[in-house]
PyMOL CGO cylinders between C-alpha atoms (Angstrom):
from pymol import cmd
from pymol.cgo import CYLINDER

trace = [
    CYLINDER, 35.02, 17.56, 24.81, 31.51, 18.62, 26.06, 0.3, 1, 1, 1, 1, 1, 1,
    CYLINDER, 31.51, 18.62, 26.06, 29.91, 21.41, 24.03, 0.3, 1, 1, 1, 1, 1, 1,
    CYLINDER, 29.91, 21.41, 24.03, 29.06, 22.98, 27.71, 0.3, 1, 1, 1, 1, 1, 1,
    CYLINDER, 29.06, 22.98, 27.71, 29.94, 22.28, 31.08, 0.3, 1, 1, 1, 1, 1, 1,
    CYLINDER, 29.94, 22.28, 31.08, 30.88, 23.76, 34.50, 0.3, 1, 1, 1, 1, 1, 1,
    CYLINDER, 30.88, 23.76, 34.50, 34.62, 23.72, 35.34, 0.3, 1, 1, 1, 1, 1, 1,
    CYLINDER, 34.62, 23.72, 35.34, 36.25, 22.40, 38.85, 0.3, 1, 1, 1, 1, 1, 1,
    CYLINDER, 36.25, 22.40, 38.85, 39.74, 23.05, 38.73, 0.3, 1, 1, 1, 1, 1, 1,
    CYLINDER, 39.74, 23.05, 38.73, 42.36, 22.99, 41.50, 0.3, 1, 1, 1, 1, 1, 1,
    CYLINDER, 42.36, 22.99, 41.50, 46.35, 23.39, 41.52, 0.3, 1, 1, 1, 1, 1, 1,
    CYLINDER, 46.35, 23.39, 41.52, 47.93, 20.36, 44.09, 0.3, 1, 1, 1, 1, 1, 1,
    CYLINDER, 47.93, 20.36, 44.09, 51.89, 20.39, 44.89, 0.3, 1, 1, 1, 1, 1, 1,
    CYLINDER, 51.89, 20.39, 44.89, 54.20, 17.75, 45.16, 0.3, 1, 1, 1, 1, 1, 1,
    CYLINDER, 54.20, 17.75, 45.16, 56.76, 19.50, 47.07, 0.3, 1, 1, 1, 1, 1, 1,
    CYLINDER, 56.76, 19.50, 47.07, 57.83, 23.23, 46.92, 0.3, 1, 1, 1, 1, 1, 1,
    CYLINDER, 57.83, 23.23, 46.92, 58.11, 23.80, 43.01, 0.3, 1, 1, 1, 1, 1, 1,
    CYLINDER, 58.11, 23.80, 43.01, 56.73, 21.54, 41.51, 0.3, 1, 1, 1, 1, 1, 1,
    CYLINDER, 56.73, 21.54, 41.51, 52.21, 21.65, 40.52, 0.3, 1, 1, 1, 1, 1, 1,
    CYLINDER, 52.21, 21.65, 40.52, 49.61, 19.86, 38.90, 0.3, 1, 1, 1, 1, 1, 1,
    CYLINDER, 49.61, 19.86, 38.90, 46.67, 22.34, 37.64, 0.3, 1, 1, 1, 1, 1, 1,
    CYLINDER, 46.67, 22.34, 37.64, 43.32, 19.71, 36.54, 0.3, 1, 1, 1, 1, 1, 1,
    CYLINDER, 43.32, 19.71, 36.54, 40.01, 21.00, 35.26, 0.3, 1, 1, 1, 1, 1, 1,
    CYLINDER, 40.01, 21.00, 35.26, 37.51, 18.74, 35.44, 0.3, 1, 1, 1, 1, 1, 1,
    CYLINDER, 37.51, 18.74, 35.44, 33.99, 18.83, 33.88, 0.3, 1, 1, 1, 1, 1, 1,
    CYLINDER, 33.99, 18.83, 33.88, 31.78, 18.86, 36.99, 0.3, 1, 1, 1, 1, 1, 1,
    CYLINDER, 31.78, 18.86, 36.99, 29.10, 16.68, 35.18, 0.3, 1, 1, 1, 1, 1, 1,
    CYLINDER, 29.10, 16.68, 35.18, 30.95, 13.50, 34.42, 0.3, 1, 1, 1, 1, 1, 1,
    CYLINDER, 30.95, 13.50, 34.42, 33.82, 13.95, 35.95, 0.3, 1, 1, 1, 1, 1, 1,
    CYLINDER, 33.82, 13.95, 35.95, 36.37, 13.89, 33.51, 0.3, 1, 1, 1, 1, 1, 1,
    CYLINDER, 36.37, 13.89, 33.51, 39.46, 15.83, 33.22, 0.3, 1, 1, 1, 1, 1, 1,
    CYLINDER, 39.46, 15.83, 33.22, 39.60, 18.12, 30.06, 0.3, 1, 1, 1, 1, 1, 1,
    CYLINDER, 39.60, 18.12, 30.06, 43.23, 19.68, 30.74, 0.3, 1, 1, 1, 1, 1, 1,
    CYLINDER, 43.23, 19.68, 30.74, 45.98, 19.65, 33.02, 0.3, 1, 1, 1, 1, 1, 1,
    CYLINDER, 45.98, 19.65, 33.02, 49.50, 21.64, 32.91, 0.3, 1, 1, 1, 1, 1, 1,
    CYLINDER, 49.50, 21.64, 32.91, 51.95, 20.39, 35.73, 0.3, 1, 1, 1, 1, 1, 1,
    CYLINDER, 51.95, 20.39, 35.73, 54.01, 23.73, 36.52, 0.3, 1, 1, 1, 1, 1, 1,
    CYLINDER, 54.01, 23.73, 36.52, 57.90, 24.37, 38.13, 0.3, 1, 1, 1, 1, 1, 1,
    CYLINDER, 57.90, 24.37, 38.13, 57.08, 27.18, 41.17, 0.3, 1, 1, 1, 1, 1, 1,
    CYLINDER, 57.08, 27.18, 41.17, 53.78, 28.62, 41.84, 0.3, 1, 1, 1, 1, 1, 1,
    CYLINDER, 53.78, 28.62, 41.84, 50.66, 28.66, 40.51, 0.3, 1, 1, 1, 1, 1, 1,
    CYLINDER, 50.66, 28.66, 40.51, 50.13, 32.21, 38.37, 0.3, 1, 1, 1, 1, 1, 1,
    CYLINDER, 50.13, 32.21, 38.37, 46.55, 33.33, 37.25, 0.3, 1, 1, 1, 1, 1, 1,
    CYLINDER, 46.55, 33.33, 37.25, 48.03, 32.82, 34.22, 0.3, 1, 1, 1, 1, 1, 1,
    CYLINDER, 48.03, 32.82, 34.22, 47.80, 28.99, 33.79, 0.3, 1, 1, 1, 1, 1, 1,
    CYLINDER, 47.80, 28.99, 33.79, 43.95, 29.06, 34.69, 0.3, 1, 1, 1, 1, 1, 1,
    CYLINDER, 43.95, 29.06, 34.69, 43.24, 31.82, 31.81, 0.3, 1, 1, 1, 1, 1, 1,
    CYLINDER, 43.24, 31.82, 31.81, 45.59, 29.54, 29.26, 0.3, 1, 1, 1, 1, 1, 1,
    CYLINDER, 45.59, 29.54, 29.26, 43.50, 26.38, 30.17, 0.3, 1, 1, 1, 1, 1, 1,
    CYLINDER, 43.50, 26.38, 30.17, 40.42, 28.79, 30.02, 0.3, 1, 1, 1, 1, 1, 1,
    CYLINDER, 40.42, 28.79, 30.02, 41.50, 29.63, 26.65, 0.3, 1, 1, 1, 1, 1, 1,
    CYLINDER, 41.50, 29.63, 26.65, 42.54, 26.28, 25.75, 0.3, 1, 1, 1, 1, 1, 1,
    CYLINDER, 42.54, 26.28, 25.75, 38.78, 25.02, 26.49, 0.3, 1, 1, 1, 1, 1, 1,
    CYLINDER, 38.78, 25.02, 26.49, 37.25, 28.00, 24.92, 0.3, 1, 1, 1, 1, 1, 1,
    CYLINDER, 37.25, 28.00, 24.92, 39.34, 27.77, 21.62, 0.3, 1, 1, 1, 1, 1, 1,
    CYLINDER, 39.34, 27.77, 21.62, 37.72, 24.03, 21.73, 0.3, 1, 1, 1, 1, 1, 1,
    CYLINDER, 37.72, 24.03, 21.73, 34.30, 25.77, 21.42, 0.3, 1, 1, 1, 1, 1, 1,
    CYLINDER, 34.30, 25.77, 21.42, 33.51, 24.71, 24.80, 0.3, 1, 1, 1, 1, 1, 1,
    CYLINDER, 33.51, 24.71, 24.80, 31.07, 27.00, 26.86, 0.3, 1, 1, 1, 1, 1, 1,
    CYLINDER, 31.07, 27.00, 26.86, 31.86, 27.93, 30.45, 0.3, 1, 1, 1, 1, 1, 1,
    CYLINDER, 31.86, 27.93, 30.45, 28.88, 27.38, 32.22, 0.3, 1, 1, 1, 1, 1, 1,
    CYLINDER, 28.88, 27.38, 32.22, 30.59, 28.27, 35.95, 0.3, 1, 1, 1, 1, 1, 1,
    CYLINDER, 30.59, 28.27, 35.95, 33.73, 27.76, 37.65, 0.3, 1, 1, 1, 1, 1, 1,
    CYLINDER, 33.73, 27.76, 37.65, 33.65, 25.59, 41.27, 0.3, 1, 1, 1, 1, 1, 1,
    CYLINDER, 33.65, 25.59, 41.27, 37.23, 26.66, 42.50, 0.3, 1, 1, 1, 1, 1, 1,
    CYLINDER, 37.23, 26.66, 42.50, 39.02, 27.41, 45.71, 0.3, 1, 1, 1, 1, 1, 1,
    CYLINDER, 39.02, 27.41, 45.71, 39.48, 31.29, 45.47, 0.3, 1, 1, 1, 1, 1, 1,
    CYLINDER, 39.48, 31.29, 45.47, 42.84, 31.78, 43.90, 0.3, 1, 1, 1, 1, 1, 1,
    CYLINDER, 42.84, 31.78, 43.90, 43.39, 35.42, 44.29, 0.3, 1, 1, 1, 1, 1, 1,
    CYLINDER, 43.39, 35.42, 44.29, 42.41, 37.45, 41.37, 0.3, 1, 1, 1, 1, 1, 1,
    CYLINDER, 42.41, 37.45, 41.37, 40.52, 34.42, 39.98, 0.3, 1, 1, 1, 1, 1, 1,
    CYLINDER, 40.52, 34.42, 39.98, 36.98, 35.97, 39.99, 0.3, 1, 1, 1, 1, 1, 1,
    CYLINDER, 36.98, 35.97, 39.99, 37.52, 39.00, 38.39, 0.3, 1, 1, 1, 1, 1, 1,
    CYLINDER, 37.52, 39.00, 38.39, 39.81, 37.20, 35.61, 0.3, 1, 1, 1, 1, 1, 1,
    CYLINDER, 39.81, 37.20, 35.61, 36.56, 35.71, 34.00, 0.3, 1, 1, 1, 1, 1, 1,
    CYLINDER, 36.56, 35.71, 34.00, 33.90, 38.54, 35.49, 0.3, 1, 1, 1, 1, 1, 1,
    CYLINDER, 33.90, 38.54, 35.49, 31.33, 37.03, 33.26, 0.3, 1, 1, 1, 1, 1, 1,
    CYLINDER, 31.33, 37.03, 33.26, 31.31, 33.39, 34.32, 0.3, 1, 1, 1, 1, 1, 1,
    CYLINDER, 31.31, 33.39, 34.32, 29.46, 32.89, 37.86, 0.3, 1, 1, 1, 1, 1, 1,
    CYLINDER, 29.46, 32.89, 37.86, 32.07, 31.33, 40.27, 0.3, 1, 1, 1, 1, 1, 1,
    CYLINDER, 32.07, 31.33, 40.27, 31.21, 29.13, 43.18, 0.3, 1, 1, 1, 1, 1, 1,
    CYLINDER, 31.21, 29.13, 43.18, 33.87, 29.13, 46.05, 0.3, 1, 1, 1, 1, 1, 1,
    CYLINDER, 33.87, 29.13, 46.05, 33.94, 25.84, 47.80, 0.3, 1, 1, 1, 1, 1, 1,
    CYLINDER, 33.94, 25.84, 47.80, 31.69, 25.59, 50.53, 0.3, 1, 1, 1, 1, 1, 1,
    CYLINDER, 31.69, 25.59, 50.53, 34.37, 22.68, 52.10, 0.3, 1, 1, 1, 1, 1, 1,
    CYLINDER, 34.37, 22.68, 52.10, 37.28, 25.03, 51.83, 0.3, 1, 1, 1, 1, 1, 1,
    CYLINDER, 37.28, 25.03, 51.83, 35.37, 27.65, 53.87, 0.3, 1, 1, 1, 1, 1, 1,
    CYLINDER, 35.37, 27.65, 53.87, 34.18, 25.70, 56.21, 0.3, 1, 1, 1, 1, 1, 1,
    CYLINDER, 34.18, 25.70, 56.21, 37.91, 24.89, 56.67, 0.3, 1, 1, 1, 1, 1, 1,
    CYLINDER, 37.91, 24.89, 56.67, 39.60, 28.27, 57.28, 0.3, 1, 1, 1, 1, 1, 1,
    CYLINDER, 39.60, 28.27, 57.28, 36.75, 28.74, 59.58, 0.3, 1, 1, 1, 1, 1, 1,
    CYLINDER, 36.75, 28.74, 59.58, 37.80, 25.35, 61.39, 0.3, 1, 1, 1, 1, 1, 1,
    CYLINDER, 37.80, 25.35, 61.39, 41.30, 26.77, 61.51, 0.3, 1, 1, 1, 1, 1, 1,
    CYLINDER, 41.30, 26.77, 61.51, 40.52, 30.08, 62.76, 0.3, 1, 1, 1, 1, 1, 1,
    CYLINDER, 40.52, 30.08, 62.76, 38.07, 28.26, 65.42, 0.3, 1, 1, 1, 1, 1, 1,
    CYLINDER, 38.07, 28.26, 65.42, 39.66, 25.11, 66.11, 0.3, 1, 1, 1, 1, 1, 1,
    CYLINDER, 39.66, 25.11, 66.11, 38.33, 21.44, 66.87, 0.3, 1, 1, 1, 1, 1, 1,
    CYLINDER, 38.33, 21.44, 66.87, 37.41, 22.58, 70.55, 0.3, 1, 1, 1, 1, 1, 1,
    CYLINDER, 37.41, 22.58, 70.55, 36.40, 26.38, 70.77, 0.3, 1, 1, 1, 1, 1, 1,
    CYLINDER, 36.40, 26.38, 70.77, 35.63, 27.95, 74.04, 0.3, 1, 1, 1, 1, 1, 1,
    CYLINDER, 35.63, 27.95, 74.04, 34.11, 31.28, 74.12, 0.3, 1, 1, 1, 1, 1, 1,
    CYLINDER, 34.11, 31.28, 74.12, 30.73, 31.13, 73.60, 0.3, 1, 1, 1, 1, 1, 1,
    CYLINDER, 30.73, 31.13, 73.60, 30.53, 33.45, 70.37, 0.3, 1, 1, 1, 1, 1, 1,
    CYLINDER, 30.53, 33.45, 70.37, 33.19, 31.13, 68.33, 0.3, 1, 1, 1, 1, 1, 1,
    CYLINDER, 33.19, 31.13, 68.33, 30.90, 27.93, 69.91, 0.3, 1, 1, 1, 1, 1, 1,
    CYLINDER, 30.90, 27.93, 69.91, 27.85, 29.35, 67.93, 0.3, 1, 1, 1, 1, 1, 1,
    CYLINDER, 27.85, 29.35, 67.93, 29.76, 30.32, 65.11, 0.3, 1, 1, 1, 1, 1, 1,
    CYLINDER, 29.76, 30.32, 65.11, 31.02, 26.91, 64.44, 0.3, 1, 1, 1, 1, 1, 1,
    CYLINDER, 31.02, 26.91, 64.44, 27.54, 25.06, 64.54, 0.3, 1, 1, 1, 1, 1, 1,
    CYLINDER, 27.54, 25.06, 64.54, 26.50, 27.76, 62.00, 0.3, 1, 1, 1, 1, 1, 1,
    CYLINDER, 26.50, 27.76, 62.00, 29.38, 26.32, 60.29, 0.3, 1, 1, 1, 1, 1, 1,
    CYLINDER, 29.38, 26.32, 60.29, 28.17, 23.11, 60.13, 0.3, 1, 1, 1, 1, 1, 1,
    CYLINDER, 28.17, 23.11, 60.13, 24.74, 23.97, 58.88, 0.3, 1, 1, 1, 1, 1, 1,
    CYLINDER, 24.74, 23.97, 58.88, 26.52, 25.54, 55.85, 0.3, 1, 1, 1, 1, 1, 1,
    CYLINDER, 26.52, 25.54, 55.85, 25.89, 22.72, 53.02, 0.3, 1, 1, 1, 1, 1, 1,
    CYLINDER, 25.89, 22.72, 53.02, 22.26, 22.20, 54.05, 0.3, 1, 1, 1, 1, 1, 1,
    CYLINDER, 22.26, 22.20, 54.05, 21.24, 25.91, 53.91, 0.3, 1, 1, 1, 1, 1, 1,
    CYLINDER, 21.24, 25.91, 53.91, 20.01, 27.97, 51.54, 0.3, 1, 1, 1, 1, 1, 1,
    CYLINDER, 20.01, 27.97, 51.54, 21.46, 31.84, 50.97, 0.3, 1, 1, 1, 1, 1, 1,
    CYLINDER, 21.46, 31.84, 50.97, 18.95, 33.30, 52.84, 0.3, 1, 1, 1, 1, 1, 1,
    CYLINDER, 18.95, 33.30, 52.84, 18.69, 31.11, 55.95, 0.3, 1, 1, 1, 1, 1, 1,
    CYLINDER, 18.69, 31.11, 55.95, 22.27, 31.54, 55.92, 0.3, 1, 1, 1, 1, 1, 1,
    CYLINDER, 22.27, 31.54, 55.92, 22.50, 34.71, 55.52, 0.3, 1, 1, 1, 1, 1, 1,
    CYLINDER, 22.50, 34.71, 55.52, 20.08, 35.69, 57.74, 0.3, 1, 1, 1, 1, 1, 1,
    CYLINDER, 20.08, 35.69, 57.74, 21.26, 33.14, 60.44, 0.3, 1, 1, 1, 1, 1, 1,
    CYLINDER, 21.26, 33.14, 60.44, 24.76, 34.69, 60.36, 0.3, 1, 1, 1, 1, 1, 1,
    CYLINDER, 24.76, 34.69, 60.36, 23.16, 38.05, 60.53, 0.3, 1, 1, 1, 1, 1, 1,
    CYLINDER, 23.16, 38.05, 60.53, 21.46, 37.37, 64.03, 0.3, 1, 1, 1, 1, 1, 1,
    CYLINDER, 21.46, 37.37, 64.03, 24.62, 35.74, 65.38, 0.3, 1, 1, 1, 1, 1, 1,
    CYLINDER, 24.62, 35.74, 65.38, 26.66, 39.44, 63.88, 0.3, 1, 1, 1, 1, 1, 1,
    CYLINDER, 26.66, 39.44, 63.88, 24.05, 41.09, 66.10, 0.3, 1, 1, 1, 1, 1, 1,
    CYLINDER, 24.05, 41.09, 66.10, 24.14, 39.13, 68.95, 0.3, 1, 1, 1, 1, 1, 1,
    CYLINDER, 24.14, 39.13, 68.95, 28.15, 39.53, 69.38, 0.3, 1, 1, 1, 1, 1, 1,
    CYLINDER, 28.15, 39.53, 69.38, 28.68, 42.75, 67.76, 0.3, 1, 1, 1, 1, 1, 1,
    CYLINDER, 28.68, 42.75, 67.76, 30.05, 44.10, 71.22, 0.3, 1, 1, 1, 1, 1, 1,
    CYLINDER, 30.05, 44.10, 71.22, 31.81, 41.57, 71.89, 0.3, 1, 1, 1, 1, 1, 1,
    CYLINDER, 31.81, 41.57, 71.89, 33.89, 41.30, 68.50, 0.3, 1, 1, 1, 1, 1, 1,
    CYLINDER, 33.89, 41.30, 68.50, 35.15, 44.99, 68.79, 0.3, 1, 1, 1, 1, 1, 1,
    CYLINDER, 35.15, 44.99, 68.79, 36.57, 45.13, 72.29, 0.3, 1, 1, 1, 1, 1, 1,
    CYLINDER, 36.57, 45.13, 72.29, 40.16, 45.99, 72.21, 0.3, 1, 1, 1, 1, 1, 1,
    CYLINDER, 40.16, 45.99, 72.21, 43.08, 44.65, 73.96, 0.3, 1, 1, 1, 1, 1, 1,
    CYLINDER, 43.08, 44.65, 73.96, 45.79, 47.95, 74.47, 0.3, 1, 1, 1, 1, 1, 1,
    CYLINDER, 45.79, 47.95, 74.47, 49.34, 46.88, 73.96, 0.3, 1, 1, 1, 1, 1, 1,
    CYLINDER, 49.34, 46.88, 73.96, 52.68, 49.16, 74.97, 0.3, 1, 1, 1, 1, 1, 1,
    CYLINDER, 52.68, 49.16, 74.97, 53.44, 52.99, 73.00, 0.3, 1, 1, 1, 1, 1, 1,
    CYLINDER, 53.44, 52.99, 73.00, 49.43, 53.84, 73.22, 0.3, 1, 1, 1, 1, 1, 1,
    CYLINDER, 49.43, 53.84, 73.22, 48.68, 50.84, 70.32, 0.3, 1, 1, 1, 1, 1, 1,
    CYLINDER, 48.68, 50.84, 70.32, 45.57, 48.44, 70.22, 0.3, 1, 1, 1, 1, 1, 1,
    CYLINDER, 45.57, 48.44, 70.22, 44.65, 45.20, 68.76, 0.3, 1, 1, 1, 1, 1, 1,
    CYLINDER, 44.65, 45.20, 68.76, 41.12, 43.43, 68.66, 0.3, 1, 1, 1, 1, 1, 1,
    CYLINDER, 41.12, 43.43, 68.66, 40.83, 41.11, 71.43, 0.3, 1, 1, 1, 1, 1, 1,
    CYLINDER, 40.83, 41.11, 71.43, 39.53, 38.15, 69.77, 0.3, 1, 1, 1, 1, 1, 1,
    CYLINDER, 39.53, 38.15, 69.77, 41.15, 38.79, 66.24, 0.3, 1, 1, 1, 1, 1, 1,
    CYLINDER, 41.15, 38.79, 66.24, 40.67, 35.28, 65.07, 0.3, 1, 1, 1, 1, 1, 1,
    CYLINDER, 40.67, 35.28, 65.07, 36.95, 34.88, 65.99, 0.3, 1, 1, 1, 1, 1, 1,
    CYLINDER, 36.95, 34.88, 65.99, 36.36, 38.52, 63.63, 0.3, 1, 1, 1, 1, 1, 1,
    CYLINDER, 36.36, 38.52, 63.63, 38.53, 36.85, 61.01, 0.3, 1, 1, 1, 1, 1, 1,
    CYLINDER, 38.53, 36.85, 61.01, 36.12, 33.58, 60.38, 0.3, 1, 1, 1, 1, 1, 1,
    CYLINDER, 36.12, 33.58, 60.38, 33.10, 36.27, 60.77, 0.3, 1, 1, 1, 1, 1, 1,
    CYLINDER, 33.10, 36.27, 60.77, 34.80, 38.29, 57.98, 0.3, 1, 1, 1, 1, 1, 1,
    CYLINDER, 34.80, 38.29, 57.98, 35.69, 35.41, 55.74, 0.3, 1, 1, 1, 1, 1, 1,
    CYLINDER, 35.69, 35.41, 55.74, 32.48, 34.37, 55.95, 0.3, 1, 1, 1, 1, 1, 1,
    CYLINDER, 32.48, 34.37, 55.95, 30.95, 37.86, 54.96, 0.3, 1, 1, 1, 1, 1, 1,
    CYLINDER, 30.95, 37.86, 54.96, 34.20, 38.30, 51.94, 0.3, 1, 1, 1, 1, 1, 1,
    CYLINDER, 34.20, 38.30, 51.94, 32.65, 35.20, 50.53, 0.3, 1, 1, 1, 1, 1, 1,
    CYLINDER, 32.65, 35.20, 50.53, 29.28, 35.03, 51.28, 0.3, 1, 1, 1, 1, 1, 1,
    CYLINDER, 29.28, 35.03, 51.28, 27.79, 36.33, 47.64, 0.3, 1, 1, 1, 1, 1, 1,
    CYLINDER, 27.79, 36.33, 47.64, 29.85, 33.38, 45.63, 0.3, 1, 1, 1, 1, 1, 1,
    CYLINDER, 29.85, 33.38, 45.63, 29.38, 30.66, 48.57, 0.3, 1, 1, 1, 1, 1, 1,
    CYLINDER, 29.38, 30.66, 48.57, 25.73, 29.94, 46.94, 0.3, 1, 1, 1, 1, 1, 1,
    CYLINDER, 25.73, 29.94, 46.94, 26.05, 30.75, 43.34, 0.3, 1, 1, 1, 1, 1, 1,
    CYLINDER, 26.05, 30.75, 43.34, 25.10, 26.87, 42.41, 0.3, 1, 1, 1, 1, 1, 1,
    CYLINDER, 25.10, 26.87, 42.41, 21.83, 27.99, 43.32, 0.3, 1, 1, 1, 1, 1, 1,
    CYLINDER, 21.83, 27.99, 43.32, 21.36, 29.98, 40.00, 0.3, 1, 1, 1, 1, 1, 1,
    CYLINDER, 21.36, 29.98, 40.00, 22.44, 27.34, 38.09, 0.3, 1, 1, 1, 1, 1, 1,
    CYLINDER, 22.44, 27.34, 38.09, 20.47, 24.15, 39.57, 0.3, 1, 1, 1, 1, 1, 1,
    CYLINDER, 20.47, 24.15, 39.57, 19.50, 23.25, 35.87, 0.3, 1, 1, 1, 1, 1, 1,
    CYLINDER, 19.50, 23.25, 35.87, 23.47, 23.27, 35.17, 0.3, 1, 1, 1, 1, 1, 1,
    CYLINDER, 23.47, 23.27, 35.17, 24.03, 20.94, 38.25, 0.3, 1, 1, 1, 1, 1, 1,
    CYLINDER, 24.03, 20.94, 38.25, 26.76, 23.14, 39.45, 0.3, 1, 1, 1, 1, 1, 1,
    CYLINDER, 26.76, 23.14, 39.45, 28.39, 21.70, 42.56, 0.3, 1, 1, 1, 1, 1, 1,
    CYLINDER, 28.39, 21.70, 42.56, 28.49, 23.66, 45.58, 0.3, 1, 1, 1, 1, 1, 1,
    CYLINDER, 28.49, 23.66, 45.58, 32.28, 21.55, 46.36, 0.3, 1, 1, 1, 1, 1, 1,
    CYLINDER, 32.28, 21.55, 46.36, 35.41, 20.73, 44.56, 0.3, 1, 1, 1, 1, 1, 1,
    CYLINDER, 35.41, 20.73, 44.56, 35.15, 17.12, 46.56, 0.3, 1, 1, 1, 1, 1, 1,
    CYLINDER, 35.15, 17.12, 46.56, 35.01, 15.38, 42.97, 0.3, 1, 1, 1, 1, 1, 1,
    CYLINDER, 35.01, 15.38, 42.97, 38.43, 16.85, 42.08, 0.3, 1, 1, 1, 1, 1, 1,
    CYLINDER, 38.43, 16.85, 42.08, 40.12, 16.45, 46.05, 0.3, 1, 1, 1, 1, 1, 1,
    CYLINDER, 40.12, 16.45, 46.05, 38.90, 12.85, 45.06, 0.3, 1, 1, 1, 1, 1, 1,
    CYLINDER, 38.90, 12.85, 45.06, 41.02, 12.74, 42.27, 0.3, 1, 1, 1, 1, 1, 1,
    CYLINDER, 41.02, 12.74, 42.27, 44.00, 14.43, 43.76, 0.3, 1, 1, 1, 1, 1, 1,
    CYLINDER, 44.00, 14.43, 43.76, 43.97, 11.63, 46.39, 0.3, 1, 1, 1, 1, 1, 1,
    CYLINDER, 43.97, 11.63, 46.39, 43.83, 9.33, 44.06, 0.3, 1, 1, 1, 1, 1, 1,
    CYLINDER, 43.83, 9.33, 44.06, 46.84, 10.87, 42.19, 0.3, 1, 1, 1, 1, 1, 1,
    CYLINDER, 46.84, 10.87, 42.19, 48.67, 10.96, 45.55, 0.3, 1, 1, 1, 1, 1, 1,
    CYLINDER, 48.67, 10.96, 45.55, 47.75, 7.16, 46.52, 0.3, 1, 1, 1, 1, 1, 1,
    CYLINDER, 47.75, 7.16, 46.52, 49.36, 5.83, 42.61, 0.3, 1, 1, 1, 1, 1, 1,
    CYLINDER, 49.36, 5.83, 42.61, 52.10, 8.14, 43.53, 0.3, 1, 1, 1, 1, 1, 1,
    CYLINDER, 52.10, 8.14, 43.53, 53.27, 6.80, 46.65, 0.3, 1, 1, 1, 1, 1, 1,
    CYLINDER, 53.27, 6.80, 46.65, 53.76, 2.91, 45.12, 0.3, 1, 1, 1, 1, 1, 1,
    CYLINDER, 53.76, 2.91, 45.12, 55.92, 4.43, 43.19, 0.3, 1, 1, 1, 1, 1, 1,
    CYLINDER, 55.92, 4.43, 43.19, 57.78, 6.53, 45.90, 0.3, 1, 1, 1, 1, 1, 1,
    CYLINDER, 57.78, 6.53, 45.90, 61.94, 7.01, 45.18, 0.3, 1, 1, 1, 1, 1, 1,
    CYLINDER, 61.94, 7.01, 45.18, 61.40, 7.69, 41.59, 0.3, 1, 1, 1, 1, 1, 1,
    CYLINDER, 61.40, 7.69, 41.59, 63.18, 10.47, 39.89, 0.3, 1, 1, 1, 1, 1, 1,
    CYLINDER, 63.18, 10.47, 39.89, 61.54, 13.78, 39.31, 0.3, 1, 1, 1, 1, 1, 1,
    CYLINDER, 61.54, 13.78, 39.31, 61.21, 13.53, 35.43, 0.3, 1, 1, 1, 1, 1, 1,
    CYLINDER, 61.21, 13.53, 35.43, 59.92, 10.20, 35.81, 0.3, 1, 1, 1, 1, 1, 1,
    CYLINDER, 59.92, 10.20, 35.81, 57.15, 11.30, 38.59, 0.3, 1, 1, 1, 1, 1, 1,
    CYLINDER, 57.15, 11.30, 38.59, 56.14, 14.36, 36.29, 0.3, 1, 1, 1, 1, 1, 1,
    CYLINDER, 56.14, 14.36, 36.29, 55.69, 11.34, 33.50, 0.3, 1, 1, 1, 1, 1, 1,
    CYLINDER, 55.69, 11.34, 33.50, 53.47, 9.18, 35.81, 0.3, 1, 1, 1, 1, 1, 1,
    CYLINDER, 53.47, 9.18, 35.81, 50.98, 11.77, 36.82, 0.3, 1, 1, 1, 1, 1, 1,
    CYLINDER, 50.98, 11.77, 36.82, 50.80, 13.00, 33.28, 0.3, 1, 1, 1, 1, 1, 1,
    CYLINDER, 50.80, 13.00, 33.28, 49.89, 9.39, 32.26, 0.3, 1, 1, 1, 1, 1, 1,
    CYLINDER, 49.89, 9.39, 32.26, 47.43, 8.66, 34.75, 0.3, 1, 1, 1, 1, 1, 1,
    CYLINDER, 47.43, 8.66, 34.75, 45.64, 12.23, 34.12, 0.3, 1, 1, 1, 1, 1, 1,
    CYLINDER, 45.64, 12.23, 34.12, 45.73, 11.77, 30.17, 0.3, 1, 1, 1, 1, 1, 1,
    CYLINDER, 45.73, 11.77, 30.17, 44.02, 8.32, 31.34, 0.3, 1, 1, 1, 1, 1, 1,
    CYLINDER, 44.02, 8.32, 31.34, 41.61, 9.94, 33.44, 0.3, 1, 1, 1, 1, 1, 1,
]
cmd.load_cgo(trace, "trace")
């Protein structure tokens, strides 16, 4: 065990109830703990493996994770980094590949200038684009029995991800000496190459698949 280091952790599924939860050291890439889970993933498992690393008298540097709901405030003082690649994605979805109005068009090259700027560029670059379509994002489509929706409901929902996690989308850059990544890409790695061993061995029994991925992360 390291006597410090900065977690990535993730929860993958195998089907509907059945979960893999890794946390990986960030620096070397190891796994320090898993716990494969029946159902969903509870906040619960990440503050026992928390706990478990802790009670190891390692120190928690940061936590690179995907946002699990309630994660953040669970461990209020360890700085969190939410993955710049999973934001980038719900923006993608909420976009899509091809976008045609003009406002999501300029939203999703800001998008891809995400990893290569800094908090304030970005910021101040999403800022200006706020300002330049702030008329446009509240004009309101009126349905039947006097009700309204937002016309473009999808394009105000990447804008407002964007702004829900725009003060823990650049936390590595407070802890540069730590080398905390601003991705989980080291642990998506590792899930694929979980889920590449897995499929030689397609057809085997449950039990037996909950034994092979245990093996090859105790390996890890």
């Amino acid at each position: 065990m390291p006597s410090n280091c900065v977690l990535q952790f993730d929860t993958t599924y195998w089907g509907r109830h059945f979960a893999v939860v890794i946390f990986m050291d960030s620096a070397s890439h190891r796994g320090l703990y898993h716990k494969l889970i029946e159902g969903k993933e509870q906040l619960s498992d990440y503050q026992e493996e928390i706990a478990y690393l802790q009670s190891q008298d390692v120190k928690v540097l940061g936590i690179v994770a995907d946002g699990f709901q309630g994660l953040r405030e669970a461990f209020p003082s360890i700085p969190f980094q939410y993955c710049q690649f999973h934001q980038m994605q719900r923006i993608r979805q909420l976009l899509t590949s091809n976008p045609r109005l003009q406002a999501s068009i300029e939203l999703k090259q800001l998008v891809a200038r995400l990893s290569q700027s800094s908090r304030q560029d970005f910021t101040h670059a999403l800022e200006l684009w706020h300002d330049m379509w702030r008329s446009f994002l509240a004009e309101k489509t009126w349905l039947s029995d006097e009700k309204w929706t937002y016309t473009h409901r999808r394009i105000r929902a990447a804008y407002y991800s964007f702004k829900r996690h725009l003060e823990v989308l650049f936390t590595y850059e407070a802890l540069l000496e730590a080398k905390m990544p601003k991705t989980n890409n080291a642990i998506e790695a590792l899930n694929s190459i979980l889920k590449m061993r897995l499929r030689i061995h397609r057809g085997i029994s449950a039990q037996r698949r909950r034994e092979l991925i245990a093996n090859l992360l105790s390996a890890y």
